[in-house]
Structure formats: C-alpha cells, structure tokens
C-alpha positions as CSV (number, residue, x, y, z in Angstrom):
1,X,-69.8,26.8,-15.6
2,X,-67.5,29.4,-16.2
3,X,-66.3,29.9,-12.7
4,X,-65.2,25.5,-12.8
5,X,-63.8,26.3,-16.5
6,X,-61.5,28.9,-15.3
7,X,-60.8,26.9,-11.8
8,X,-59.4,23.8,-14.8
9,X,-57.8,26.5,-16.8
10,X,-55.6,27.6,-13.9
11,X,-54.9,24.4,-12.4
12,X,-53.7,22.9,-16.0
13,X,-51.8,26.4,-16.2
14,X,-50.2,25.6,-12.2
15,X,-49.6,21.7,-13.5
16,X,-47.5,22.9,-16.6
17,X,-45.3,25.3,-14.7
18,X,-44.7,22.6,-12.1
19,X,-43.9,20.0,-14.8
20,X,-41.4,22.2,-17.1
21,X,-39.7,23.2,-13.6
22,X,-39.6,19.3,-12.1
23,X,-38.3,18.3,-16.0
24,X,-35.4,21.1,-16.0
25,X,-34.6,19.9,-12.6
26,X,-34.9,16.1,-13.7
27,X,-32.3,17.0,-16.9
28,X,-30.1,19.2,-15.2
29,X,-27.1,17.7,-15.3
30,X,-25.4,16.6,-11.5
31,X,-23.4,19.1,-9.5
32,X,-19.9,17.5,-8.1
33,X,-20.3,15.8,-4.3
34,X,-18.7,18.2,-2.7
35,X,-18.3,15.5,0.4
36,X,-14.8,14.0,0.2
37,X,-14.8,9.9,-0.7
38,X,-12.6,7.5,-0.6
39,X,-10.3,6.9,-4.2
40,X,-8.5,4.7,-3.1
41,X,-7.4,1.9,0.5
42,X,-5.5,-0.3,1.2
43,X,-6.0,-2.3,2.6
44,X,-9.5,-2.4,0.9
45,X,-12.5,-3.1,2.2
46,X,-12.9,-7.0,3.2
47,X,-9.7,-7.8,2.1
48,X,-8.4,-10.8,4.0
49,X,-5.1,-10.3,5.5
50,X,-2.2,-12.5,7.1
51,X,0.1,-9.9,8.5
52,X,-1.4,-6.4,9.6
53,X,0.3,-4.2,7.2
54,X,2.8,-1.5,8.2
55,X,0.5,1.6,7.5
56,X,-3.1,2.0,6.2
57,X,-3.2,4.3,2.6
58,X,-6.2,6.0,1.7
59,X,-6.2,8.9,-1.2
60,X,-9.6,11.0,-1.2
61,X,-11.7,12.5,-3.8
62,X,-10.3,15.6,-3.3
63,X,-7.7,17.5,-0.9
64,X,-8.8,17.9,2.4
65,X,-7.6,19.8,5.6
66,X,-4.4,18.7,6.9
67,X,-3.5,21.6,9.4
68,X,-5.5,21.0,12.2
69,X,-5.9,18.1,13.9
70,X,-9.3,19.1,14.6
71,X,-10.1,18.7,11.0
72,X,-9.6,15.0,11.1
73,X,-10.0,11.7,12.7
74,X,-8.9,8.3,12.5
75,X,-9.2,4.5,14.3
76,X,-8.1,1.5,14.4
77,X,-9.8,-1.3,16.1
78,X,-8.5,-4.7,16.9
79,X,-11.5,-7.6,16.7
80,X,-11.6,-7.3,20.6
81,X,-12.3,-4.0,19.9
82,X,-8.7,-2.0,21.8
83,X,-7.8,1.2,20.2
84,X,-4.7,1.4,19.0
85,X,-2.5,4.6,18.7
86,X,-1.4,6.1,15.5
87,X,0.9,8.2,13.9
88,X,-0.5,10.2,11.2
89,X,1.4,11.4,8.0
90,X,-0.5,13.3,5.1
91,X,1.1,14.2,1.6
92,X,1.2,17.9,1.5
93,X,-2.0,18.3,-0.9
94,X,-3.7,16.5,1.3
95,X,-4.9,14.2,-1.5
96,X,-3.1,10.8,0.1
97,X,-2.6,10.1,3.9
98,X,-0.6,6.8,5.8
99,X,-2.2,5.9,8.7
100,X,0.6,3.3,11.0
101,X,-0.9,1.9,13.8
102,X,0.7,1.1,17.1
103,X,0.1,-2.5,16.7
104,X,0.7,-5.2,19.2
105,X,3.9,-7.5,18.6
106,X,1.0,-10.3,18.4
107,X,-1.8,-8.6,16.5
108,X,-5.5,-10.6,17.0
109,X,-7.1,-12.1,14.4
110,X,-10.4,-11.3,13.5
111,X,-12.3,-8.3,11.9
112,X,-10.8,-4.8,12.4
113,X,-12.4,-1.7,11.8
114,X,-10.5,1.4,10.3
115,X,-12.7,4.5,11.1
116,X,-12.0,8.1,9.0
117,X,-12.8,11.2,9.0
118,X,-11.5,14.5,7.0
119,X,-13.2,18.0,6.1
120,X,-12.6,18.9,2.7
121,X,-10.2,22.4,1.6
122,X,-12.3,23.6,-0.7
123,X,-15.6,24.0,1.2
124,X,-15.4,22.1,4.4
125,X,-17.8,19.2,3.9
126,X,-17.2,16.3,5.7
127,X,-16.3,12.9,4.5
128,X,-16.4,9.9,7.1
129,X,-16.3,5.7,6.4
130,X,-15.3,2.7,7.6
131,X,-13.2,0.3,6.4
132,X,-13.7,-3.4,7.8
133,X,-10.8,-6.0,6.9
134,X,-10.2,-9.8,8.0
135,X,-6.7,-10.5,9.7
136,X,-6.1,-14.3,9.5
137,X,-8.5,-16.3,10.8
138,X,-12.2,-15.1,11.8
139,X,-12.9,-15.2,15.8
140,X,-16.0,-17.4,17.0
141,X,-19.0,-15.7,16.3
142,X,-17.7,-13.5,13.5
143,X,-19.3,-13.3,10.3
144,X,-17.1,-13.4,6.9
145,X,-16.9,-10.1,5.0
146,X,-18.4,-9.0,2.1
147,X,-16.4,-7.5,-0.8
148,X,-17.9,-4.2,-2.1
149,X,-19.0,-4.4,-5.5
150,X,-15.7,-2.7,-7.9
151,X,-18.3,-0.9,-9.7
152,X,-20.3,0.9,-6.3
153,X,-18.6,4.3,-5.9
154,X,-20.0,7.7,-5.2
155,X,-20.9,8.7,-8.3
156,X,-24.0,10.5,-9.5
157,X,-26.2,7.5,-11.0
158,X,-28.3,6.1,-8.3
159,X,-30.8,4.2,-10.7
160,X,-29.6,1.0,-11.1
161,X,-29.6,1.6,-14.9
162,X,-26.7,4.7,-14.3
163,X,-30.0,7.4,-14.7
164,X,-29.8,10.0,-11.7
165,X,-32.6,9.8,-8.8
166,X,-33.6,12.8,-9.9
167,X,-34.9,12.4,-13.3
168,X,-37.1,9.1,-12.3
169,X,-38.4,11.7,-9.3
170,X,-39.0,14.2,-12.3
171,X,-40.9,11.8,-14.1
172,X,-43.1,10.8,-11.4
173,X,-44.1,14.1,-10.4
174,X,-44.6,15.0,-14.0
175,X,-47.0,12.0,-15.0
176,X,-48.7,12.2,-11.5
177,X,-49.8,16.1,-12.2
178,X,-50.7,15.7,-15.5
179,X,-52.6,12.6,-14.5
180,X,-54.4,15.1,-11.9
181,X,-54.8,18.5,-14.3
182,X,-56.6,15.5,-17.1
183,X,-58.8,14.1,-14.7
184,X,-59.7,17.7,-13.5
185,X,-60.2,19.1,-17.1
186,X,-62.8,15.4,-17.7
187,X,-65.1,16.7,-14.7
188,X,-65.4,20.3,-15.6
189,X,-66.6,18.7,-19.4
190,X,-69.2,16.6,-17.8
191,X,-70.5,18.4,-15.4
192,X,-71.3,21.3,-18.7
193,X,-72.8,18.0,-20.0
C-alpha cells in the first residue's frame, strides 16, 4: 500500500506543478503581435464603390521594410481577374503606403481583390491580407460582400467575451488534471480499504 500511496503522492505533486505553470501561463499577460496588420484602408473591405479610386491607402500596425522590393508585394485584380500594374509610394517610416493602379480608361464592375504583403522593420515577420471591394454593379454569378465587423481586429482577446485563448486553455488543463490527481488519490483510499 505504500508503494500506490507514494505512486498518488507524486502524481498529485506532478499535477500541481503542471497546474501553477499552465495558470502562470493562462494570466500572463499577451506579448505584442509582432506580424504587421492592417490600421487602416481605403478603400475598406466590402465597401461598394462607383468610381475606382485614384490610389489604394493602407497604414500598418507598425513600420515595415520599404527598401527592397523584395520585402513587399502588392495586387490588384479586376473581377475578370487581369492584373493590373502599379506604382508604389511608401511614407518614409514605412507606417502608410499608396498603392495607384494602372487602371483601364473603363474599369469592370464587379469584385476586385487587393492582395498585400510587407515584412515588418523591427523583426521581419510577415504581414499579408486581402482586401475585397465592390465597383458598381456585381457581375452574374457574384456574391455581394460582407462588411467586416468594426470591432474584429487583431487584437489579443480571442474569447468572444475579450478573455485571451490562453487562459480558457489554462483552465481546461488545470480542472482536467486535478480531475485526474482526485480520482487517482480516491483509488489508492479504497483499495487500503
């Protein structure tokens, strides 16, 4: 009886350990995304359109490389999905860039797509979205956009409620092991019984 009191002992000793580390994990607070997001677009995403603006705007969530060229991308797609060429102009912090696109004289209605990429300057991460908007009238067989909630962003909640992942994660593991160290303690009392 000894040998399955000490086999509980450790196991509730291994459970605790794993619960205070999972909790302090669970309560730390959130580290900063270090991927580069969107701040701001326009146009935004499923906005509805009558004239194809002159340049597309987009500010990021922080300064990313401007240098190379090989540090960025971006496209435009018309609805019957051409390519169109671009000239690209960042702000010098690389916080803000215009995208203008070598539109047609007759630009298509339909959905576009607007396609990014950037690496951010402080650590290189990579950012990347796209950005779907209507210009006049929807083509046959094209589905109306949705409008992202204002709210949705790329913060650190991802709990409906605005708790992080990680503390319900925390949680779990913590209830599910003390749950298991319990129902191993119960069985080492009976079977002295």
């Amino acid at each position: 009886m000894k040998d399955v009191s000490m086999i509980v002992r450790s196991a509730l000793a291994v459970a605790g350990t794993v619960l205070f580390t999972t909790m302090v994990v669970g309560f730390s607070p959130p580290t900063a995304q270090a991927q580069p997001g969107i701040t701001e677009a326009s146009p935004a995403p499923g906005d509805v359109l009558q004239t194809l603006p002159e340049f597309f705007h987009l500010c990021f969530s922080e300064p990313v490389k401007v240098e190379e060229s090989s540090d960025w991308k971006f496209n435009v797609s018309t609805p019957d999905h051409r390519d169109l060429g671009l000239r690209i102009v960042f702000q010098t912090s690389g916080s803000c860039v215009d995208v203008f696109p070598g539109a047609p004289e007759e630009p298509p209605d339909g959905i576009w797509t607007f396609d990014w990429l950037v690496h951010a300057q402080s650590d290189g991460s990579e950012g990347s979205g796209t950005i779907n908007f209507q210009l006049g009238e929807l083509q046959p067989g094209e589905t109306p956009l949705m409008t992202p909630d204002p709210g949705a962003g790329t913060g650190q909640s991802d709990g409906d409620d605005g708790v992080p992942l990680g503390l319900y994660v925390a949680a779990g593991v913590g209830v599910a092991v003390i749950v298991a160290a319990g129902a191993g303690f119960v069985l080492s009392r009976r079977r002295r019984a």
